[in-house]
C-alpha positions in Angstrom: 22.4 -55.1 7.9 20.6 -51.9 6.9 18.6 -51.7 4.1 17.5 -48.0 2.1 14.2 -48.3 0.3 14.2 -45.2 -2.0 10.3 -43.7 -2.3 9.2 -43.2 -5.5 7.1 -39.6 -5.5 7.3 -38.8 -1.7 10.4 -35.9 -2.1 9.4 -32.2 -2.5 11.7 -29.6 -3.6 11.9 -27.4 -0.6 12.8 -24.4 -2.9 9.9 -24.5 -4.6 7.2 -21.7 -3.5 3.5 -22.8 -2.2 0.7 -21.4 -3.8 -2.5 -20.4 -2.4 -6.2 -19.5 -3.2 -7.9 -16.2 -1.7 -10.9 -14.1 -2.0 -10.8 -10.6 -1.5 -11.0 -7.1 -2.2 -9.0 -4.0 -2.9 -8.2 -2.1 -0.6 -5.6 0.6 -1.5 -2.0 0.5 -3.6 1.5 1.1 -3.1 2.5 4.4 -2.6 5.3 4.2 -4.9 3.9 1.8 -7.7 0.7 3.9 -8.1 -0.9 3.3 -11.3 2.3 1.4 -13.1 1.7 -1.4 -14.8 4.7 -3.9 -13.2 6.3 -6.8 -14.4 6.8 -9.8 -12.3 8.3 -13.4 -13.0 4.7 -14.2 -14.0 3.2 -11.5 -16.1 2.6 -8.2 -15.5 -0.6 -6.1 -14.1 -0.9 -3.6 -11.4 0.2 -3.7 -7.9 -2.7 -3.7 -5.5 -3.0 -3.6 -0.9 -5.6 -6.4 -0.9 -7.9 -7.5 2.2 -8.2 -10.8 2.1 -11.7 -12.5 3.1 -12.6 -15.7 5.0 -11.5 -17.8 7.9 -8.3 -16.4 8.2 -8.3 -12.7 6.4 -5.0 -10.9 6.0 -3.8 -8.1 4.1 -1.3 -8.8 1.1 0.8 -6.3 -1.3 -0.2 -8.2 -4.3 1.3 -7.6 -7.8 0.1 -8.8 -11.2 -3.5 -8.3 -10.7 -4.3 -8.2 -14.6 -4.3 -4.4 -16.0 -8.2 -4.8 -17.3 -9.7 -6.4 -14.5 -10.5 -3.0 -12.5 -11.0 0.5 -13.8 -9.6 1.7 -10.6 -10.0 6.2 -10.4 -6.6 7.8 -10.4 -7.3 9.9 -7.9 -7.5 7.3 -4.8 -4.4 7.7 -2.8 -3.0 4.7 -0.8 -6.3 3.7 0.4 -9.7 3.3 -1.4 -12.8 5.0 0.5 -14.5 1.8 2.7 -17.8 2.6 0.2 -16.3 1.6 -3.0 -14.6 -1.8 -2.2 -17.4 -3.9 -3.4 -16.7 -2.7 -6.6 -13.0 -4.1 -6.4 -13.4 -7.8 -5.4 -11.4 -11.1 -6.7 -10.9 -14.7 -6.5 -7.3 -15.4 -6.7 -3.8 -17.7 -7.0 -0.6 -15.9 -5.5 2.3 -17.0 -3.9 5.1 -14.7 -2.1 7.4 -13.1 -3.8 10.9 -12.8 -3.5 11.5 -9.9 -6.3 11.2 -6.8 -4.2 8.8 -5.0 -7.0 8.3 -1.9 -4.8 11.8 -1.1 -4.4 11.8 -0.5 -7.9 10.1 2.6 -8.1 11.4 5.8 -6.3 9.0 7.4 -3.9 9.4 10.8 -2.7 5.3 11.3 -1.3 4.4 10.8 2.2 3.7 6.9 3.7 0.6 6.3 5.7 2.1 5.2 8.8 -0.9 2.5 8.5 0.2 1.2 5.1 4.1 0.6 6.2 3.6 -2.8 7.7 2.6 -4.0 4.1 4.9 -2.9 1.9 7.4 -5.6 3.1 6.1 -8.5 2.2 5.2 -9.2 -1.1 3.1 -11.5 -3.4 2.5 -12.2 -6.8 -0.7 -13.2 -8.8 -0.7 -16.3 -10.8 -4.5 -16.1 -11.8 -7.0 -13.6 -10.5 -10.9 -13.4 -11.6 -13.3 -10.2 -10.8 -16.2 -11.1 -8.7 -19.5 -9.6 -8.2 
């Protein structure tokens, strides 16, 4: 005789999207984005490349960052100059994204071949804070 034993709180949806926690800084944008202002399935903000700091760093296209947390120059192109990223730093939520945000926006400039490898994966801000 075989007996099931339901357990009460030990399932997880599987479809549901893990969240995690960085610090980090900005490091340039998406060529095609620029300076919009985008909206995502959690708000909108601006669409930033950031370098993530810590004990494993990475490098994220991350959209949503709020639109009055940096006063970011227009003139940067797809990368900030290395002196100013202090300026640009953050504690933040994300989680990838499956919206394809970039694709959104035509491009018809020129693509870094260094900035490429980003622009695939994507992630979305659910709370960001500036840091000093």
């Amino acid at each position: 005789m075989v007996f099931l034993i339901p357990i009460l709180g030990g399932c997880q949806d599987n479809d549901e999207t893990p969240v995690f926690q960085a610090e980090g800084y900005l490091i340039g944008h998406h060529p095609c984005v620029r300076d919009a202002t985008v909206t995502t399935s959690k708000g909108e903000g601006k669409g930033y490349l950031v370098a993530t700091i810590g004990a494993n760093p990475d490098t994220l296209m991350l959209f949503g960052v709020p639109t009055d947390m940096f006063d970011v120059p227009l003139e940067w192109h797809s990368f900030l100059p290395d002196e100013s990223r202090d300026m640009f730093k953050m504690r933040f939520s994300y989680q990838k994204s499956q919206e394809n945000i970039g694709s959104r926006y035509h491009c018809f400039g020129y693509f870094p071949g260094r900035i490429l490898r980003y622009l695939d994966s994507e992630y979305i801000v659910l709370k960001a804070e500036k840091i000093h």
